[in-house]
NUMI-509237 format. One record per atom (N, C-alpha, C): x, y, z. Coordinates in steps of 0.001 Angstrom, whole numbers, padded with zeros to 6 digits, always signed. Example, Ala and Ser with C-alpha at 12.3 -4.5 7.8 and 13.67 -1.06 7.14 Angstrom:
! NUMI-509237
+013190-005690+007800 +012300-004500+007800 +013200-003300+007800 +012850-002250+007080 +013670-001060+007140 +012900+000030+007870 
//
This chain:
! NUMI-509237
+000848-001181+000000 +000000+000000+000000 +000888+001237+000000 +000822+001951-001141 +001619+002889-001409 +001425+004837-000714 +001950+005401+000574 +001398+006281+000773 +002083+007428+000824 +001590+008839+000712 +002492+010007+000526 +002011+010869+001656 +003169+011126+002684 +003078+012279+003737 +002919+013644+002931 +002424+014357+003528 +002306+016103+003395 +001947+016582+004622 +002858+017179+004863 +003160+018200+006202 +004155+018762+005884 +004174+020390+006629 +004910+021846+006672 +006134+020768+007840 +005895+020036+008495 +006907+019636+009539 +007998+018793+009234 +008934+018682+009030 +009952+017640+008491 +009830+016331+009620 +010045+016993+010791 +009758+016084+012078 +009064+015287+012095 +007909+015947+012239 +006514+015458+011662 +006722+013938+010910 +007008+014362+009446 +007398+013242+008406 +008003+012079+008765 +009324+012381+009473 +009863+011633+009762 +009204+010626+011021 +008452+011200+012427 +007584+009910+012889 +007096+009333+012358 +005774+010055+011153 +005073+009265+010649 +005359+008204+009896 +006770+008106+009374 +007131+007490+008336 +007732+006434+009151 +008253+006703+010380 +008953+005363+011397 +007323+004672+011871 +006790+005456+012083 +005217+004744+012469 +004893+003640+011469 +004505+004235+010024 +003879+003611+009085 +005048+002112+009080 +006269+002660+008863 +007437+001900+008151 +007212+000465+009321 +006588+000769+010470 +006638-000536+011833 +005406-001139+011584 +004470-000521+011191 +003030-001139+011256 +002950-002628+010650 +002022-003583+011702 +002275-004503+011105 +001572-004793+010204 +001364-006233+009221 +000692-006289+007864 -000992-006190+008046 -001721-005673+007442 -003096-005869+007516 -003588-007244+007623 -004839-007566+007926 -005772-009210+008217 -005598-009142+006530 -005307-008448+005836 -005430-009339+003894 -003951-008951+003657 -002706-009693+004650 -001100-009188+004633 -000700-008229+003614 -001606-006693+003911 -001048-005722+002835 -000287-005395+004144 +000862-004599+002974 +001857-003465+004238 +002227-002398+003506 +002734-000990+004238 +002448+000365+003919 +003943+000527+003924 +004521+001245+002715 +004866+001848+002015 +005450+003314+001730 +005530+003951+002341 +006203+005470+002305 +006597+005806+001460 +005812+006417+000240 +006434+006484-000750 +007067+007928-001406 +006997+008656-000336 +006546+010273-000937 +006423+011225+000460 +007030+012683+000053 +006818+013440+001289 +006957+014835+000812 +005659+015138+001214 +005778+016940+000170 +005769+017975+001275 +005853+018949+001407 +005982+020028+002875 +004873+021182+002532 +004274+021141+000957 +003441+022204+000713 +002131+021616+000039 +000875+022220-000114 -000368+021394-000593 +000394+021175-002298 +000732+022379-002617 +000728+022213-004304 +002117+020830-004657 +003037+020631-003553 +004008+019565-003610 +003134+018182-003681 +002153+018256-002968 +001446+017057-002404 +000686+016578-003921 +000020+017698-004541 -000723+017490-005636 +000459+016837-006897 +001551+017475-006667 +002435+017255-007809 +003047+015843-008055 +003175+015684-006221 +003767+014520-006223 +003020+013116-006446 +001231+013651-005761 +000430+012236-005732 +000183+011841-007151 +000557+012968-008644 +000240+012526-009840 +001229+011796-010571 +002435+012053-009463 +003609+011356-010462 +004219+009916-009537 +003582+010155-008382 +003745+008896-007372 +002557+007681-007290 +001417+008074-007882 +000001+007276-007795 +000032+006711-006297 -000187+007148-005572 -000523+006464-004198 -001823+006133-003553 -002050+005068-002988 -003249+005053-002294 -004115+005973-001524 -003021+006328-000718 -003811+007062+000597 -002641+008195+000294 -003054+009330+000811 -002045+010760+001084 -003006+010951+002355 -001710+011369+003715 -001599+011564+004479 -001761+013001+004816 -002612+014180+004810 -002826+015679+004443 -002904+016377+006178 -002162+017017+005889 -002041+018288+007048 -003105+019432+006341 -003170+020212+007240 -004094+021374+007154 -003247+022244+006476 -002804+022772+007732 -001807+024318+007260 -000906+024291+007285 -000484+024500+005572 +001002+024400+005391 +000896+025654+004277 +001934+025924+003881 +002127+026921+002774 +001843+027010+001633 +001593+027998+000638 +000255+027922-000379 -001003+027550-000167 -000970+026784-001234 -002632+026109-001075 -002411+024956+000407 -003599+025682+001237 -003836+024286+002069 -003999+023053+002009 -003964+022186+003000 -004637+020559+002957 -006198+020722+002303 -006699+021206+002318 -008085+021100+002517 -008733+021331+000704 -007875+022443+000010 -007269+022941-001430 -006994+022011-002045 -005415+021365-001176 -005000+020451-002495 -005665+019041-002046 -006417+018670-001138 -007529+017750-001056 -008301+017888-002309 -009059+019125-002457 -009590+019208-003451 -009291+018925-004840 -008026+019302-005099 -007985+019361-006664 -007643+017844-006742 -006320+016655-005764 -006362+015583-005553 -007914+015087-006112 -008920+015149-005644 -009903+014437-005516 -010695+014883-007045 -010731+015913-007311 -011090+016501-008448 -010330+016093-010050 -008946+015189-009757 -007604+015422-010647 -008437+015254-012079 -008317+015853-013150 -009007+015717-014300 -008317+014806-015246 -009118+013965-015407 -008448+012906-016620 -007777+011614-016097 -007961+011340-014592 -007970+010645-013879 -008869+009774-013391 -009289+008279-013869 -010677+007675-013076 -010604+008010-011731 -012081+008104-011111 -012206+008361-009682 -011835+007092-008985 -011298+005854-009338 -011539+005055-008678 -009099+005001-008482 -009340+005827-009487 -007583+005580-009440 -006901+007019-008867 -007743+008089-008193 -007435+009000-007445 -007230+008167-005705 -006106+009439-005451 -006088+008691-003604 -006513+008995-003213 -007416+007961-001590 -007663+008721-000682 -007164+009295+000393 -008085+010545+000743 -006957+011498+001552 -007648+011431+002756 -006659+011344+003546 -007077+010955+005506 -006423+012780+005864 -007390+013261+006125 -006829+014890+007073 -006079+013901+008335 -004424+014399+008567 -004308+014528+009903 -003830+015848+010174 -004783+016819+011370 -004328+018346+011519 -004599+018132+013208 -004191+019542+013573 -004102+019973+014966 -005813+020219+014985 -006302+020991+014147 -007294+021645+013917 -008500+021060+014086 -009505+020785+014772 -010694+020543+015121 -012391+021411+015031 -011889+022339+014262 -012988+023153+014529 -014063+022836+013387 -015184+023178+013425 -016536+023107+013071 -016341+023067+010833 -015763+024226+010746 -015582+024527+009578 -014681+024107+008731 -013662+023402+009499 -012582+022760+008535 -012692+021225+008420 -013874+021128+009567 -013974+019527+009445 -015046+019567+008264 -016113+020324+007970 -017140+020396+006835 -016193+020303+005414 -015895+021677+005822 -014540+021795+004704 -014096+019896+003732 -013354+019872+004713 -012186+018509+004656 -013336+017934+003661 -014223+017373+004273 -015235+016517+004132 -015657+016823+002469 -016565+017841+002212 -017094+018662+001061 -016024+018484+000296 -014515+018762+000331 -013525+018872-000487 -012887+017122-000898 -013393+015998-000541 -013745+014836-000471 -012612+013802+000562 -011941+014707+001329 -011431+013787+002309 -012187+012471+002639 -011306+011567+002492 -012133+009926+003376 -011999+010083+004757 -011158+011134+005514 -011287+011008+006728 -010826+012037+007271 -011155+012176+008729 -010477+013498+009522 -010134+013002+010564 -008895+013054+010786 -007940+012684+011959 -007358+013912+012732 -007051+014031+014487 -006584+014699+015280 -004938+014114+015495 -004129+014961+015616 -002943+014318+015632 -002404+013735+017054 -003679+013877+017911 -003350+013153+019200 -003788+011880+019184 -004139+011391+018005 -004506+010273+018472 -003219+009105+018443 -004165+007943+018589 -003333+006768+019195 -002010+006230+017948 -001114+005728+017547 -000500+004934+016717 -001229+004136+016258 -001856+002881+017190 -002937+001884+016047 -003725+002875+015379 -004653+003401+015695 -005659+003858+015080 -005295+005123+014211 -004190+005170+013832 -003694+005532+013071 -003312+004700+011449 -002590+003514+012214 -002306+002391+011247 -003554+002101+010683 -004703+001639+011496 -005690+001401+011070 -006355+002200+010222 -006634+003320+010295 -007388+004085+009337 -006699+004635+007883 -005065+004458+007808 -004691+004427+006649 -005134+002786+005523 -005136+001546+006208 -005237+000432+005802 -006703+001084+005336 -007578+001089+006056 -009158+001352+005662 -009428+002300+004975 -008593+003268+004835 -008607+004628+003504 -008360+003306+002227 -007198+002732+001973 -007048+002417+001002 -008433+001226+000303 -009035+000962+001470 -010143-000137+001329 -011706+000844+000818 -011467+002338+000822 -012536+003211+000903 -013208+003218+002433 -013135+002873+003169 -013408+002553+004547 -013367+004302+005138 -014165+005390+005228 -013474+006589+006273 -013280+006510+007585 -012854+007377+008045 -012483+007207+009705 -012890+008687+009779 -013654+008955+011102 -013449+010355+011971 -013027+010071+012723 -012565+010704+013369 -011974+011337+015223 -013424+011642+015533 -013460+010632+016897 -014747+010878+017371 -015446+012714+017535 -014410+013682+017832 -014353+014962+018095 -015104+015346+016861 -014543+014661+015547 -015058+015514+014190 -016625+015099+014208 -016494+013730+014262 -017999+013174+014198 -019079+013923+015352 -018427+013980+016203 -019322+015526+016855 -019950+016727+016680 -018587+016909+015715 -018883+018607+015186 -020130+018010+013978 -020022+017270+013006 -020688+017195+012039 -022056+016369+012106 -021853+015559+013576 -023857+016058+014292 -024020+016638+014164 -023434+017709+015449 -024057+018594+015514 -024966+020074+014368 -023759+019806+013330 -024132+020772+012513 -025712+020057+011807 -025370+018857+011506 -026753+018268+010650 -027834+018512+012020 -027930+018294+013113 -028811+018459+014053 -029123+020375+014518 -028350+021070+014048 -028601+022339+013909 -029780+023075+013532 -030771+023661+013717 -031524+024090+013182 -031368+025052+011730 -032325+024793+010994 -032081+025656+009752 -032361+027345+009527 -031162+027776+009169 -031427+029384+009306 -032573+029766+008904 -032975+031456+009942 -034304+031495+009019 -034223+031784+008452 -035374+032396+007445 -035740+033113+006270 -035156+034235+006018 -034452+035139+005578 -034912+036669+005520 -035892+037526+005215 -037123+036092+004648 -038459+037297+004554 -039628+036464+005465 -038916+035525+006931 -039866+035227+007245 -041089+036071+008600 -040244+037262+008252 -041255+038477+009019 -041824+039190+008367 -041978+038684+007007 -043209+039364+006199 -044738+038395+005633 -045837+038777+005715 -046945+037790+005366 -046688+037459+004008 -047377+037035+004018 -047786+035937+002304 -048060+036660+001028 -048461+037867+001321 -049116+039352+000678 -048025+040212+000656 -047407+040445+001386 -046233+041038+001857 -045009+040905+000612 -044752+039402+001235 -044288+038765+000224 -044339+038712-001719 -046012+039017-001702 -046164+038663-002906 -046074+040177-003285 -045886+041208-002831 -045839+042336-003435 -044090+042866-003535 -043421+042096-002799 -041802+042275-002767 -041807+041718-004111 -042229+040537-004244 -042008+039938-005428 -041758+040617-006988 -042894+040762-006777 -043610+041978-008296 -042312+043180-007918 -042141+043736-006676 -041190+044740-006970 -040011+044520-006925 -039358+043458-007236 -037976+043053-007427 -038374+042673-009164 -039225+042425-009802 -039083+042269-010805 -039915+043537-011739 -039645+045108-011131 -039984+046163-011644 -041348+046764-011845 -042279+046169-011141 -043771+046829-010878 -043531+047732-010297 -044341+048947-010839 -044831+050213-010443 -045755+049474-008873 -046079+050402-008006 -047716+050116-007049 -048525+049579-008101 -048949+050844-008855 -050392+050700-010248 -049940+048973-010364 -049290+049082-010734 -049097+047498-011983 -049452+046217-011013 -048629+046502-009259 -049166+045670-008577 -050205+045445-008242 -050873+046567-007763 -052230+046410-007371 -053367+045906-008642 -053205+045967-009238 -053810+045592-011033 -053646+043789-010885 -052318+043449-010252 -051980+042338-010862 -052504+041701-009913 -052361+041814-008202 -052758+041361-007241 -054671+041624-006627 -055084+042426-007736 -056572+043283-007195 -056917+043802-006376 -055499+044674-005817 -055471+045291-004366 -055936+046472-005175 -056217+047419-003951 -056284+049127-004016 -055171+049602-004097 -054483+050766-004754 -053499+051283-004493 -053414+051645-003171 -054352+052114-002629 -053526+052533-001270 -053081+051171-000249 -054083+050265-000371 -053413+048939+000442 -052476+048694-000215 -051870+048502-001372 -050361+048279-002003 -049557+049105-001143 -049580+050439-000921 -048774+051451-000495 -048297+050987+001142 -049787+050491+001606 -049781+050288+003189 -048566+049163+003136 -048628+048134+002514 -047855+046781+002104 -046404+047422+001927 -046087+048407+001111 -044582+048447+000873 -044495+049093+002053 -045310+049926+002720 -044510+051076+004053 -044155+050057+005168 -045028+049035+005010 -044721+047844+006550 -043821+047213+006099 -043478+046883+004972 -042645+045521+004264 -040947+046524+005158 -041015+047350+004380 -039553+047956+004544 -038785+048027+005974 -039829+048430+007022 -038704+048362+008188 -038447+046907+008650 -039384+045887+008226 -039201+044248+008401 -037900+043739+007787 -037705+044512+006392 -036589+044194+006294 -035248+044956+006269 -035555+046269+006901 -034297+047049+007327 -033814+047482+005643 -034775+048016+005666 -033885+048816+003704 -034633+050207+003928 -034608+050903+002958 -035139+052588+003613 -035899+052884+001851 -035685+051922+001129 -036886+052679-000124 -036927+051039-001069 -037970+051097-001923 -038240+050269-002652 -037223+049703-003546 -036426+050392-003926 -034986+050259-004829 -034161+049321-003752 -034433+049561-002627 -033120+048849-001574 -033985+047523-001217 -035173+047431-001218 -035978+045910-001069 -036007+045609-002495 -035747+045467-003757 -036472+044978-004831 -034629+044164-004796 -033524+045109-004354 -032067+044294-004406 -032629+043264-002892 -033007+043471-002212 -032705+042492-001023 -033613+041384-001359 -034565+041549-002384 -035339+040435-002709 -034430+039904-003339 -034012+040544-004232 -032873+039636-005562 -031746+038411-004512 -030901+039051-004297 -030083+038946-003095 -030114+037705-002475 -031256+037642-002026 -031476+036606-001011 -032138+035592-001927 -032762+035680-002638 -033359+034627-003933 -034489+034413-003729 -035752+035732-003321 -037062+035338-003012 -037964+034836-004769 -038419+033811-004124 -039149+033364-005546 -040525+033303-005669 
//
């Protein structure tokens, strides 16, 4: 099983590579390989096209393009079957909410903390190469939580249904006249409708709600 470090740390490299280089053979006697060691994302990309490796080993923050970047284009490589791109295991310091989405979206097979254990280390490179992902229980936390998050609100959900339907017409250039015609209001209830609509949504004239309709993508 053929794999390529990327990390800003030389140090770094060098455990990982005494780690991997000890691990013993997998339950189907594969064994890992060190094949490659880049210090920057765009090294990592250069090298995984001319090294073909299974798994790449990705740090976060390193210089230039990040882990998370050259995850991406890795996973993206054009003219490459998807099945003959590597997979990439994040190992970073970094735990937070947005880089674990990140990682993920950008098609990491996994997100690893660099405290974790040696086996479960070994282990989750063997299972990258099997398609198998791994989280760090920490990540799998964050990315409950976010799916268990409630969904933002609206930006027009403090306006009625009427409300609404007259923003509408004036993001797509109705006069009042034309609305009230189209909707069978009175002009002056049209008028009442835009004077309430506006401080609901914090704009100060019809020109500044017909963009905040656009904007936000009321349909």
């Amino acid at each position: 099983m053929r794999v390529l470090l990327a990390d800003d740390h030389q140090i770094l490299r060098a455990g990982l590579r005494m780690i991997l280089a000890d691990a013993p053979p997998s339950p189907d006697d594969e064994t890992i390989e060190v094949v490659g060691e880049a210090s920057t994302g765009e090294e990592a990309v250069r090298l995984a096209a001319a090294l073909h490796p299974d798994v790449v080993l990705m740090d976060v923050a390193m210089p230039g393009i990040d882990g998370i970047e050259a995850t991406r284009r890795l996973r993206a490589a054009g003219g490459q079957p998807a099945g003959e791109r590597p997979a990439v295991l994040i190992l970073t310091t970094y735990g937070d909410d947005a880089r674990v989405r990140e990682a993920i979206q950008a098609g990491a097979l996994g997100y690893l903390l660099k405290d974790l254990l040696r086996d479960d280390l070994v282990r989750a490179v063997y299972g990258a190469a099997r398609g198998v992902p791994t989280l760090d229980p920490r990540a799998q936390q964050l990315l409950m939580r976010q799916l268990h998050a409630p969904a933002p609100a609206s930006p027009f959900d403090a306006l009625t249904g009427r409300e609404r339907d007259v923003l509408r017409l004036i993001a797509r250039g109705r006069s009042n006249k034309e609305i009230a015609a189209a909707l069978s209001l009175s002009l002056g209830t049209v008028k009442g409708y835009v004077s309430a609509m506006l401080p609901k949504l914090g704009v100060g004239d019809r020109t500044q709600a017909a963009l905040f309709a656009t904007r936000h993508g009321l349909e």
